[in-house]
C-alpha positions as CSV (number, residue, x, y, z in Angstrom):
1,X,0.0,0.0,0.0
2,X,1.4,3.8,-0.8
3,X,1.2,6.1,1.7
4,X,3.9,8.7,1.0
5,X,0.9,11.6,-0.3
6,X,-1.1,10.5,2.5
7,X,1.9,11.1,4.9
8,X,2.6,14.6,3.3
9,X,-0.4,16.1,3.5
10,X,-0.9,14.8,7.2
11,X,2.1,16.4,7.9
12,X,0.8,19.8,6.6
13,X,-2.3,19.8,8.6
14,X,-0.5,18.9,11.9
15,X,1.4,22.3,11.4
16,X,-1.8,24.2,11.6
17,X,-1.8,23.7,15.7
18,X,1.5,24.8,16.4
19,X,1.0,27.9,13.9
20,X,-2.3,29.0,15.3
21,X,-0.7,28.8,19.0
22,X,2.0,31.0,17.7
23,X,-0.6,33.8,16.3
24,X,-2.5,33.8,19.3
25,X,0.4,35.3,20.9
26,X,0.9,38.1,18.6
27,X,0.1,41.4,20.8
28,X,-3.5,42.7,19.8
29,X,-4.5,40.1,16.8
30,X,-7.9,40.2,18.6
31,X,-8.3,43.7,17.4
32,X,-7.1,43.1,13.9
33,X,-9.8,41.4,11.6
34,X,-7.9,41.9,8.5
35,X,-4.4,40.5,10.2
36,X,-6.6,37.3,10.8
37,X,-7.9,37.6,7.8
38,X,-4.2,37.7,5.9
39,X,-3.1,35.3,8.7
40,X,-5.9,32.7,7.4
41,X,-4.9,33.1,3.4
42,X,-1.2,32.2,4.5
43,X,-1.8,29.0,6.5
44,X,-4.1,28.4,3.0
45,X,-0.9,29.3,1.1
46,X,1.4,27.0,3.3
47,X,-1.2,24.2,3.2
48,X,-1.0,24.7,-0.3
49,X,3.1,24.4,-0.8
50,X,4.0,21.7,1.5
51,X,2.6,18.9,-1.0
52,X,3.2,21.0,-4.1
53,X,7.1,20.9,-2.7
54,X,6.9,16.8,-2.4
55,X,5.6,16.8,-5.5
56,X,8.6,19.4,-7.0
57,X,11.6,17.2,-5.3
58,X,9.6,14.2,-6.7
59,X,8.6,12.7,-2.7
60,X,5.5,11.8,-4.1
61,X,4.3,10.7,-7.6
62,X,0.6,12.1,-7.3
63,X,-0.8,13.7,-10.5
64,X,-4.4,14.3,-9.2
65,X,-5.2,17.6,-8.6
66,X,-7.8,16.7,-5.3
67,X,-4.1,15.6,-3.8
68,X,-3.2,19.3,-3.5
69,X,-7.1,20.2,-2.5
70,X,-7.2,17.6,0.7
71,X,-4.3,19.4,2.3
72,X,-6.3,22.2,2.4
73,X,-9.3,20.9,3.8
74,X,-7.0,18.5,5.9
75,X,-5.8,21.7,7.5
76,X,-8.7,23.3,7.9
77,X,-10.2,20.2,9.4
78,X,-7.7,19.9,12.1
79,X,-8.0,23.7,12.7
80,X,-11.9,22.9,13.2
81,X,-11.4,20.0,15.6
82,X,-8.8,22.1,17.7
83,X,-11.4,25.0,18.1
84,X,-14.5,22.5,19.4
85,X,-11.9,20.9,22.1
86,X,-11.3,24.6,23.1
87,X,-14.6,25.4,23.3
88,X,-15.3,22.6,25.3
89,X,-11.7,23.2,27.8
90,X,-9.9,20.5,26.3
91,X,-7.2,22.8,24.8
92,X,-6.1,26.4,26.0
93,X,-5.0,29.2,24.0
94,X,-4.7,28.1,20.5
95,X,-7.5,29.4,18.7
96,X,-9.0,32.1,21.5
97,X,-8.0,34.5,19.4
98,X,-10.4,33.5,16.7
99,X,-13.4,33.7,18.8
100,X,-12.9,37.7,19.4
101,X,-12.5,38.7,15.7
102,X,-12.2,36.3,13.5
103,X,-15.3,33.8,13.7
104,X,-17.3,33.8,17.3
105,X,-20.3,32.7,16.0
106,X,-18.5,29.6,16.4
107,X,-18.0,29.6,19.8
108,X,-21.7,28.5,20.1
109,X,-23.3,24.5,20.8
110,X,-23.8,24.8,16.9
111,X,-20.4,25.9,15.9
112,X,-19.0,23.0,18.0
113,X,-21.2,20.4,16.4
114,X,-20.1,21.9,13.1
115,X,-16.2,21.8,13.7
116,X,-16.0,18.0,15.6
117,X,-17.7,16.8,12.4
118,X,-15.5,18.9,10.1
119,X,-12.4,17.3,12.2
120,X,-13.9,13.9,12.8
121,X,-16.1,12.4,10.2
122,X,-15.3,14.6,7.4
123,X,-11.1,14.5,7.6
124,X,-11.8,10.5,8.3
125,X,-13.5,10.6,4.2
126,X,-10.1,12.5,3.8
127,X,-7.7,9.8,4.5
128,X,-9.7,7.8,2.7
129,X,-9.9,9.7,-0.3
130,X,-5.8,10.5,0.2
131,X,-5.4,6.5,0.1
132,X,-7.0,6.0,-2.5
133,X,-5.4,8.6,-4.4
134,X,-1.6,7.0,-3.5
135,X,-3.0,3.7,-4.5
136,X,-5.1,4.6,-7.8
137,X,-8.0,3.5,-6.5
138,X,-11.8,4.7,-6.8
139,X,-13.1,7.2,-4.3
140,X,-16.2,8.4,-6.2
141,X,-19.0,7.1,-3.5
142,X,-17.1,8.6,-0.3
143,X,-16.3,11.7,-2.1
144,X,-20.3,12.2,-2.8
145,X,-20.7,11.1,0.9
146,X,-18.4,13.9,1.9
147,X,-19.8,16.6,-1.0
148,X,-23.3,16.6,0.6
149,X,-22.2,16.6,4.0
150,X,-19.4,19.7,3.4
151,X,-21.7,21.5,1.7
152,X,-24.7,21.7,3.7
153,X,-22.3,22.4,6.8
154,X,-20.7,25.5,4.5
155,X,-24.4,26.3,3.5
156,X,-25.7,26.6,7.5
157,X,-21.9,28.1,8.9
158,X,-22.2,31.0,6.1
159,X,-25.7,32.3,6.1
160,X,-26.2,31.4,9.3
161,X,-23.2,33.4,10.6
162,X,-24.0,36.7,8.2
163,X,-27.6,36.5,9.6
164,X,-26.9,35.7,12.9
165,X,-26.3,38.2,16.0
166,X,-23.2,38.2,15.9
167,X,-23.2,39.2,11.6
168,X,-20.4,39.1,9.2
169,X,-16.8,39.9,9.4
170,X,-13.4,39.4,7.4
171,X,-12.7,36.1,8.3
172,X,-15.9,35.0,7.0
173,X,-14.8,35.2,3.1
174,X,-12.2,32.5,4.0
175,X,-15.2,30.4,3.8
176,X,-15.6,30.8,0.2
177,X,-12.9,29.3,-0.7
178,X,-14.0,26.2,1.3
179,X,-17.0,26.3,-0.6
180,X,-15.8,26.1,-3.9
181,X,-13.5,23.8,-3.4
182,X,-15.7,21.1,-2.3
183,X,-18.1,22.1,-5.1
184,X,-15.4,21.8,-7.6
185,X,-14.7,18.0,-6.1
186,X,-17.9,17.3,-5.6
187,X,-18.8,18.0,-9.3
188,X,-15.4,16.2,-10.4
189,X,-16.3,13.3,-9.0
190,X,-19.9,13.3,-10.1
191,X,-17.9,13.1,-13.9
192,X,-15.9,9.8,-12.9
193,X,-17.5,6.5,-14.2
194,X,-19.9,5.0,-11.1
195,X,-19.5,1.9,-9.3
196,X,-23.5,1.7,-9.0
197,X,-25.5,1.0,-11.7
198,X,-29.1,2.2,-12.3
199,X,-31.5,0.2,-13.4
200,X,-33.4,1.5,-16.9
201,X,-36.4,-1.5,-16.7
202,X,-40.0,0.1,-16.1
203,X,-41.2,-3.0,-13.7
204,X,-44.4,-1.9,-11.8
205,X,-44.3,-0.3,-8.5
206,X,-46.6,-3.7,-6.9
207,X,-43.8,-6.1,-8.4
208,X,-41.2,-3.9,-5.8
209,X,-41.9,-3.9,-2.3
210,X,-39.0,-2.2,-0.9
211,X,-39.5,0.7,-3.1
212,X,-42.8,1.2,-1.9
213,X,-41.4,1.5,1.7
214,X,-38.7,4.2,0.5
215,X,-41.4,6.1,-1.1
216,X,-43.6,6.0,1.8
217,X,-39.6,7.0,3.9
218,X,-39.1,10.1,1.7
219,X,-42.9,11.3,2.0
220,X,-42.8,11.0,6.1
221,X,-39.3,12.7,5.8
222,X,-40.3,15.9,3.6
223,X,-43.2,15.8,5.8
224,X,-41.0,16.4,9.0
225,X,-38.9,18.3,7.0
226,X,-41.5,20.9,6.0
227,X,-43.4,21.1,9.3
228,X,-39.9,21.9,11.0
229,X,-39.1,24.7,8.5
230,X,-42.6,26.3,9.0
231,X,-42.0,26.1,12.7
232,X,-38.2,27.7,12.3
233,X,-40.0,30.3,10.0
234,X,-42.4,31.9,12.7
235,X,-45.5,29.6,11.1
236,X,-48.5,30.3,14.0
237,X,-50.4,27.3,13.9
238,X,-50.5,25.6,17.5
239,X,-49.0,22.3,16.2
240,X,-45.8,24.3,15.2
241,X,-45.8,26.7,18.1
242,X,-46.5,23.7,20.4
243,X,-42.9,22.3,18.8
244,X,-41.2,25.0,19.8
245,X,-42.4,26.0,22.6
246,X,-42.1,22.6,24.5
247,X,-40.0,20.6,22.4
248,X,-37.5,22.3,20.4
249,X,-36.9,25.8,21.7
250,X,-33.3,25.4,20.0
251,X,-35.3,26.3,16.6
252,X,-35.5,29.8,17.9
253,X,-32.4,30.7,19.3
254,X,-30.7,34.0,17.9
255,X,-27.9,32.1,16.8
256,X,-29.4,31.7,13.6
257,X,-27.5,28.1,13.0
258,X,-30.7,26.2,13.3
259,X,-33.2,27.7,11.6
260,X,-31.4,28.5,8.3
261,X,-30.9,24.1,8.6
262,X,-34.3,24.2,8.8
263,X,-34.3,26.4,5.4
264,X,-31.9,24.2,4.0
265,X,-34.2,21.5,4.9
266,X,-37.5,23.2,3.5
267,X,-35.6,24.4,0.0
268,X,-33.1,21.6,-1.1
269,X,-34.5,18.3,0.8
270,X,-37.7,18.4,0.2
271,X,-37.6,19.0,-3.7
272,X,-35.2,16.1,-3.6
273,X,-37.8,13.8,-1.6
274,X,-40.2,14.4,-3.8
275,X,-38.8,13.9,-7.1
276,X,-37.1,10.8,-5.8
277,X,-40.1,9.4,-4.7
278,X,-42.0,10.4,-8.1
279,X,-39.0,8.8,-9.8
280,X,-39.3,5.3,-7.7
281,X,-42.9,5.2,-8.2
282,X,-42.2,5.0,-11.9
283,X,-39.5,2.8,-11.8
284,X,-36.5,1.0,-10.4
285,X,-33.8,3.3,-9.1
286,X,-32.2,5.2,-12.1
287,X,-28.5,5.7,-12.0
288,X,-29.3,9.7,-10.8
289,X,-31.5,8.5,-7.6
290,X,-28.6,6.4,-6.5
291,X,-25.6,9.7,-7.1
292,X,-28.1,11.8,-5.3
293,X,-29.1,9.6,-2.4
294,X,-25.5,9.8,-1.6
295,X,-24.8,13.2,-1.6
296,X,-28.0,13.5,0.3
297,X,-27.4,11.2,3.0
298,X,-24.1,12.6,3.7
299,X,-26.2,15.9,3.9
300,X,-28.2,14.6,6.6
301,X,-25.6,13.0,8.5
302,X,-24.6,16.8,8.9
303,X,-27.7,18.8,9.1
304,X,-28.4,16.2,12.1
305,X,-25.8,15.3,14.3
306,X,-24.8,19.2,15.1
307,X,-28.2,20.2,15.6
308,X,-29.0,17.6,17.8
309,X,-25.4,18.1,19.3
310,X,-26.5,22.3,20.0
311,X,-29.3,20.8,21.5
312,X,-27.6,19.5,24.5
313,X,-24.8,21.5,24.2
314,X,-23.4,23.7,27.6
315,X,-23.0,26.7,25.1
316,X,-26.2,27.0,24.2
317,X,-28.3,29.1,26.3
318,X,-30.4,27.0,28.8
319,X,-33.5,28.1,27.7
320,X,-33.0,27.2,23.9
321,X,-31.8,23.6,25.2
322,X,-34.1,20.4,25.3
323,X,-36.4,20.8,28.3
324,X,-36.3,18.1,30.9
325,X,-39.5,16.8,30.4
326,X,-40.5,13.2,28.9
327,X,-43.2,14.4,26.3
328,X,-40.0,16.9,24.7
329,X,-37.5,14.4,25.0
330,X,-39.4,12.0,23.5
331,X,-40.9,14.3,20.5
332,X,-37.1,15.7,20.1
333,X,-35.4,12.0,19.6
334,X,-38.3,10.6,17.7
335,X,-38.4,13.1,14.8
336,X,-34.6,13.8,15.0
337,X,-33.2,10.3,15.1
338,X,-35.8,9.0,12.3
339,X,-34.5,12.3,10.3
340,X,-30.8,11.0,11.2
341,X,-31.2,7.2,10.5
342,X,-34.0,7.1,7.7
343,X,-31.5,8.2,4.7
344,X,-28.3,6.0,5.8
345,X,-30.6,3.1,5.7
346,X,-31.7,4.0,2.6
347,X,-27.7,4.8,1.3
348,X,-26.7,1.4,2.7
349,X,-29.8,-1.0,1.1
350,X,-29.5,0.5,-2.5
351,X,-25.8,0.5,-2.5
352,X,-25.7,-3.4,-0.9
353,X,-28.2,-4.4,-3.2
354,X,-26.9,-2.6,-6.3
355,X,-23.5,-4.3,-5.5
356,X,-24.6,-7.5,-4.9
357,X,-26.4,-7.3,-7.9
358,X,-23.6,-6.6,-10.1
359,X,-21.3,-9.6,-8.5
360,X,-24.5,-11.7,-9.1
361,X,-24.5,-10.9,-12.7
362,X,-20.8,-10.8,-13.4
363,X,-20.5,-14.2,-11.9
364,X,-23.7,-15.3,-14.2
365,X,-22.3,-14.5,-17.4
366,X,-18.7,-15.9,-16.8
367,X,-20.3,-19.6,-15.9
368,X,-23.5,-19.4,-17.8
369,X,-22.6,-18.1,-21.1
370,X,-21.8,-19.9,-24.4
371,X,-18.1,-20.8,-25.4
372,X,-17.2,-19.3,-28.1
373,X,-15.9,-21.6,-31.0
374,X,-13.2,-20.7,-33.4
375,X,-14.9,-19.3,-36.9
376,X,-13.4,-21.6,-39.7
377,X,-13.9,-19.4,-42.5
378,X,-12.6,-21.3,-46.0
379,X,-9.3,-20.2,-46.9
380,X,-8.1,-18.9,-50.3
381,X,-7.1,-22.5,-51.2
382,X,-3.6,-21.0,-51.2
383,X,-1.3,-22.6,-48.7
384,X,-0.8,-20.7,-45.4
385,X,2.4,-19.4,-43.6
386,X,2.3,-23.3,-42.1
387,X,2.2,-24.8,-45.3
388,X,-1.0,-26.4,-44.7
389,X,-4.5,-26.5,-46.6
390,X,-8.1,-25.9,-46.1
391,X,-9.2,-29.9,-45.7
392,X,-12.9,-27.7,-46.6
393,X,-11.4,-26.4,-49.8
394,X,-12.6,-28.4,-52.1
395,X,-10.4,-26.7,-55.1
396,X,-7.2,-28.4,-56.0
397,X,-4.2,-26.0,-56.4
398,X,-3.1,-25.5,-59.9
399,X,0.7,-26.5,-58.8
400,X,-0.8,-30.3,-57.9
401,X,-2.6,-30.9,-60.7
């Protein structure tokens, strides 16, 4: 196994801990936005060099150009994980001065949900991607994984910090680069040949059962999905003010983190549910459904484990947490968890199935099919290279005659 890329581009996102200690003790960077700001483009910069250097003095042989854009998000990743442990007192004075100027919305239950599952789950679909990278192998499912979750976390961090209380600053346009980026991969990978076929018969919805029960999934999921926007939007009914009120005050906290998931939720989730569903309703899953369930369920994983995270969290003020009460608690992990679970489920059956599938069929035709005999087309009646004849050629050469 080749590791050398791997190794470099870990290397370059362990430096980002001992370079943001060393800017926290620069005299009066709180009170500099734009220093943090510059600060933030040169770690970028230096993320950028150290594999582009391995690469120049021929350390590593990588041609692919994600190679250059996972040290970047490598580094960022760590940088993530090292301000939740702060922001929980795990680590001291490394990223405190990030808090005052450069970002604070994320020192907040939802900015710490946000940054363990930057550093956690999303640099784990890093080193995977990095292996298979060194190793030429195919990364194309984990990388949609990774594109839905990135982008709805980037989606809910941006808007959600410019509308927020505490609003927009300089360090907030470092952001955009880590949205394009993962856009850029996201649709590069989309382009790559898929492991998972879809499946172009028009069999009839009765003839597949487990269909039916994804349909009826996605409907009770857009349903949630929709009644929680509505009661993050202000909606007055007493069903969604009952929500709020008792079981998810979270929804309305100033922080703005939450609600704008519930947007997302309301704007990009439930289009997809539905046109998924009237897609599965007309027949088996089409090669589309299967790249989008992907992205989607890596979406989810993120939309859901920091919200549920803020929930609980000790940052978030106590009245915005999940009240003590049995009828909240269970309303809250009911509709969360099912919103959590329902769409890896789904991710894990289609892919199995579609896979198993495959190896069914590839085994089928290498025992099943035909052997192919030799065609034994008449020859010329001219001798070949062998000096042999056609024993079919009934012609007699001129030269035997």
């Amino acid at each position: 196994m080749e590791l050398k890329g791997t190794i470099v581009v870990l290397f370059a996102s362990i430096l980002s801990v001992p370079i943001a200690y060393a800017v926290n003790l620069i005299p009066g960077i709180t009170e500099k936005p734009v220093a943090i700001f510059i600060n933030g483009l040169a770690c970028l910069l230096l993320a950028f060099l150290v594999p582009a250097l391995a690469k120049y003095f021929k350390l590593v042989q990588n041609d692919d150009p994600l190679y250059y854009a996972m040290s970047i998000l490598t580094f960022a990743a760590v940088i993530d994980l090292t301000i939740a442990l702060e922001n929980d007192g795990f680590v001291h004075s490394v990223m405190a001065f990030y808090f005052v100027s450069g970002e604070p919305y994320l020192k907040s239950g939802h900015g710490s949900g946000i940054n363990y599952h930057d550093g956690i789950i999303h640099f784990a679909c890093y080193i995977i991607i990095l292996l298979a990278i060194d190793n030429r192998k195919d990364y194309r499912e984990v990388g949609l994984f990774w594109g839905g979750s990135i982008i709805n976390s980037l989606i809910v961090l941006m808007v959600g910090g410019a509308v927020g209380k505490h609003g927009a600053n300089w360090s907030m346009l470092l952001n955009v680069i880590y949205m394009v980026v993962p856009l850029w991969i996201t649709k590069k990978v989309l382009d790559k040949p898929s492991n998972l076929k879809g499946n172009s018969g028009n069999e009839s919805i009765l003839k597949r059962p487990f269909d039916i029960v994804t349909i009826l999934l996605l409907l009770s999921t857009m349903f949630i999905y929709i009644f929680k926007g509505l009661a993050a939007l202000g909606c007055n009914s007493t069903v969604t003010l009952k929500l709020v009120n008792k079981s998810e005050p979270y929804l309305s906290d100033p922080i703005a983190f939450p609600k704008i998931q519930m947007v997302t939720y309301l704007f990009y989730f439930v289009p997809f549910c539905a046109f998924a569903s009237y897609s599965l309703f007309n027949g088996p899953a089409k090669q589309w459904f299967l790249d989008w369930l992907i992205i989607y369920a890596g979406a989810t994983l993120n939309g859901q484990i920091p919200y549920i995270f803020a929930s609980l969290h000790h940052l978030t003020e106590k009245k915005y947490r999940l009240p003590n009460t049995a009828d909240a608690k269970w309303s809250f992990w009911t509709q969360n968890l099912y919103l959590l679970i329902v769409p890896q489920l789904l991710l894990v059956y289609y892919c199995w199935t579609n896979l198993k599938a495959r190896k069914k069929g590839s085994s089928g035709n290498s025992i099943n099919s035909p052997l192919k005999t030799p065609s034994r087309k008449p020859n010329s009646g001219v001798a070949n290279s062998a000096g042999r004849y056609n024993l079919r050629n009934r012609n007699v050469p001129k030269d035997l005659d």
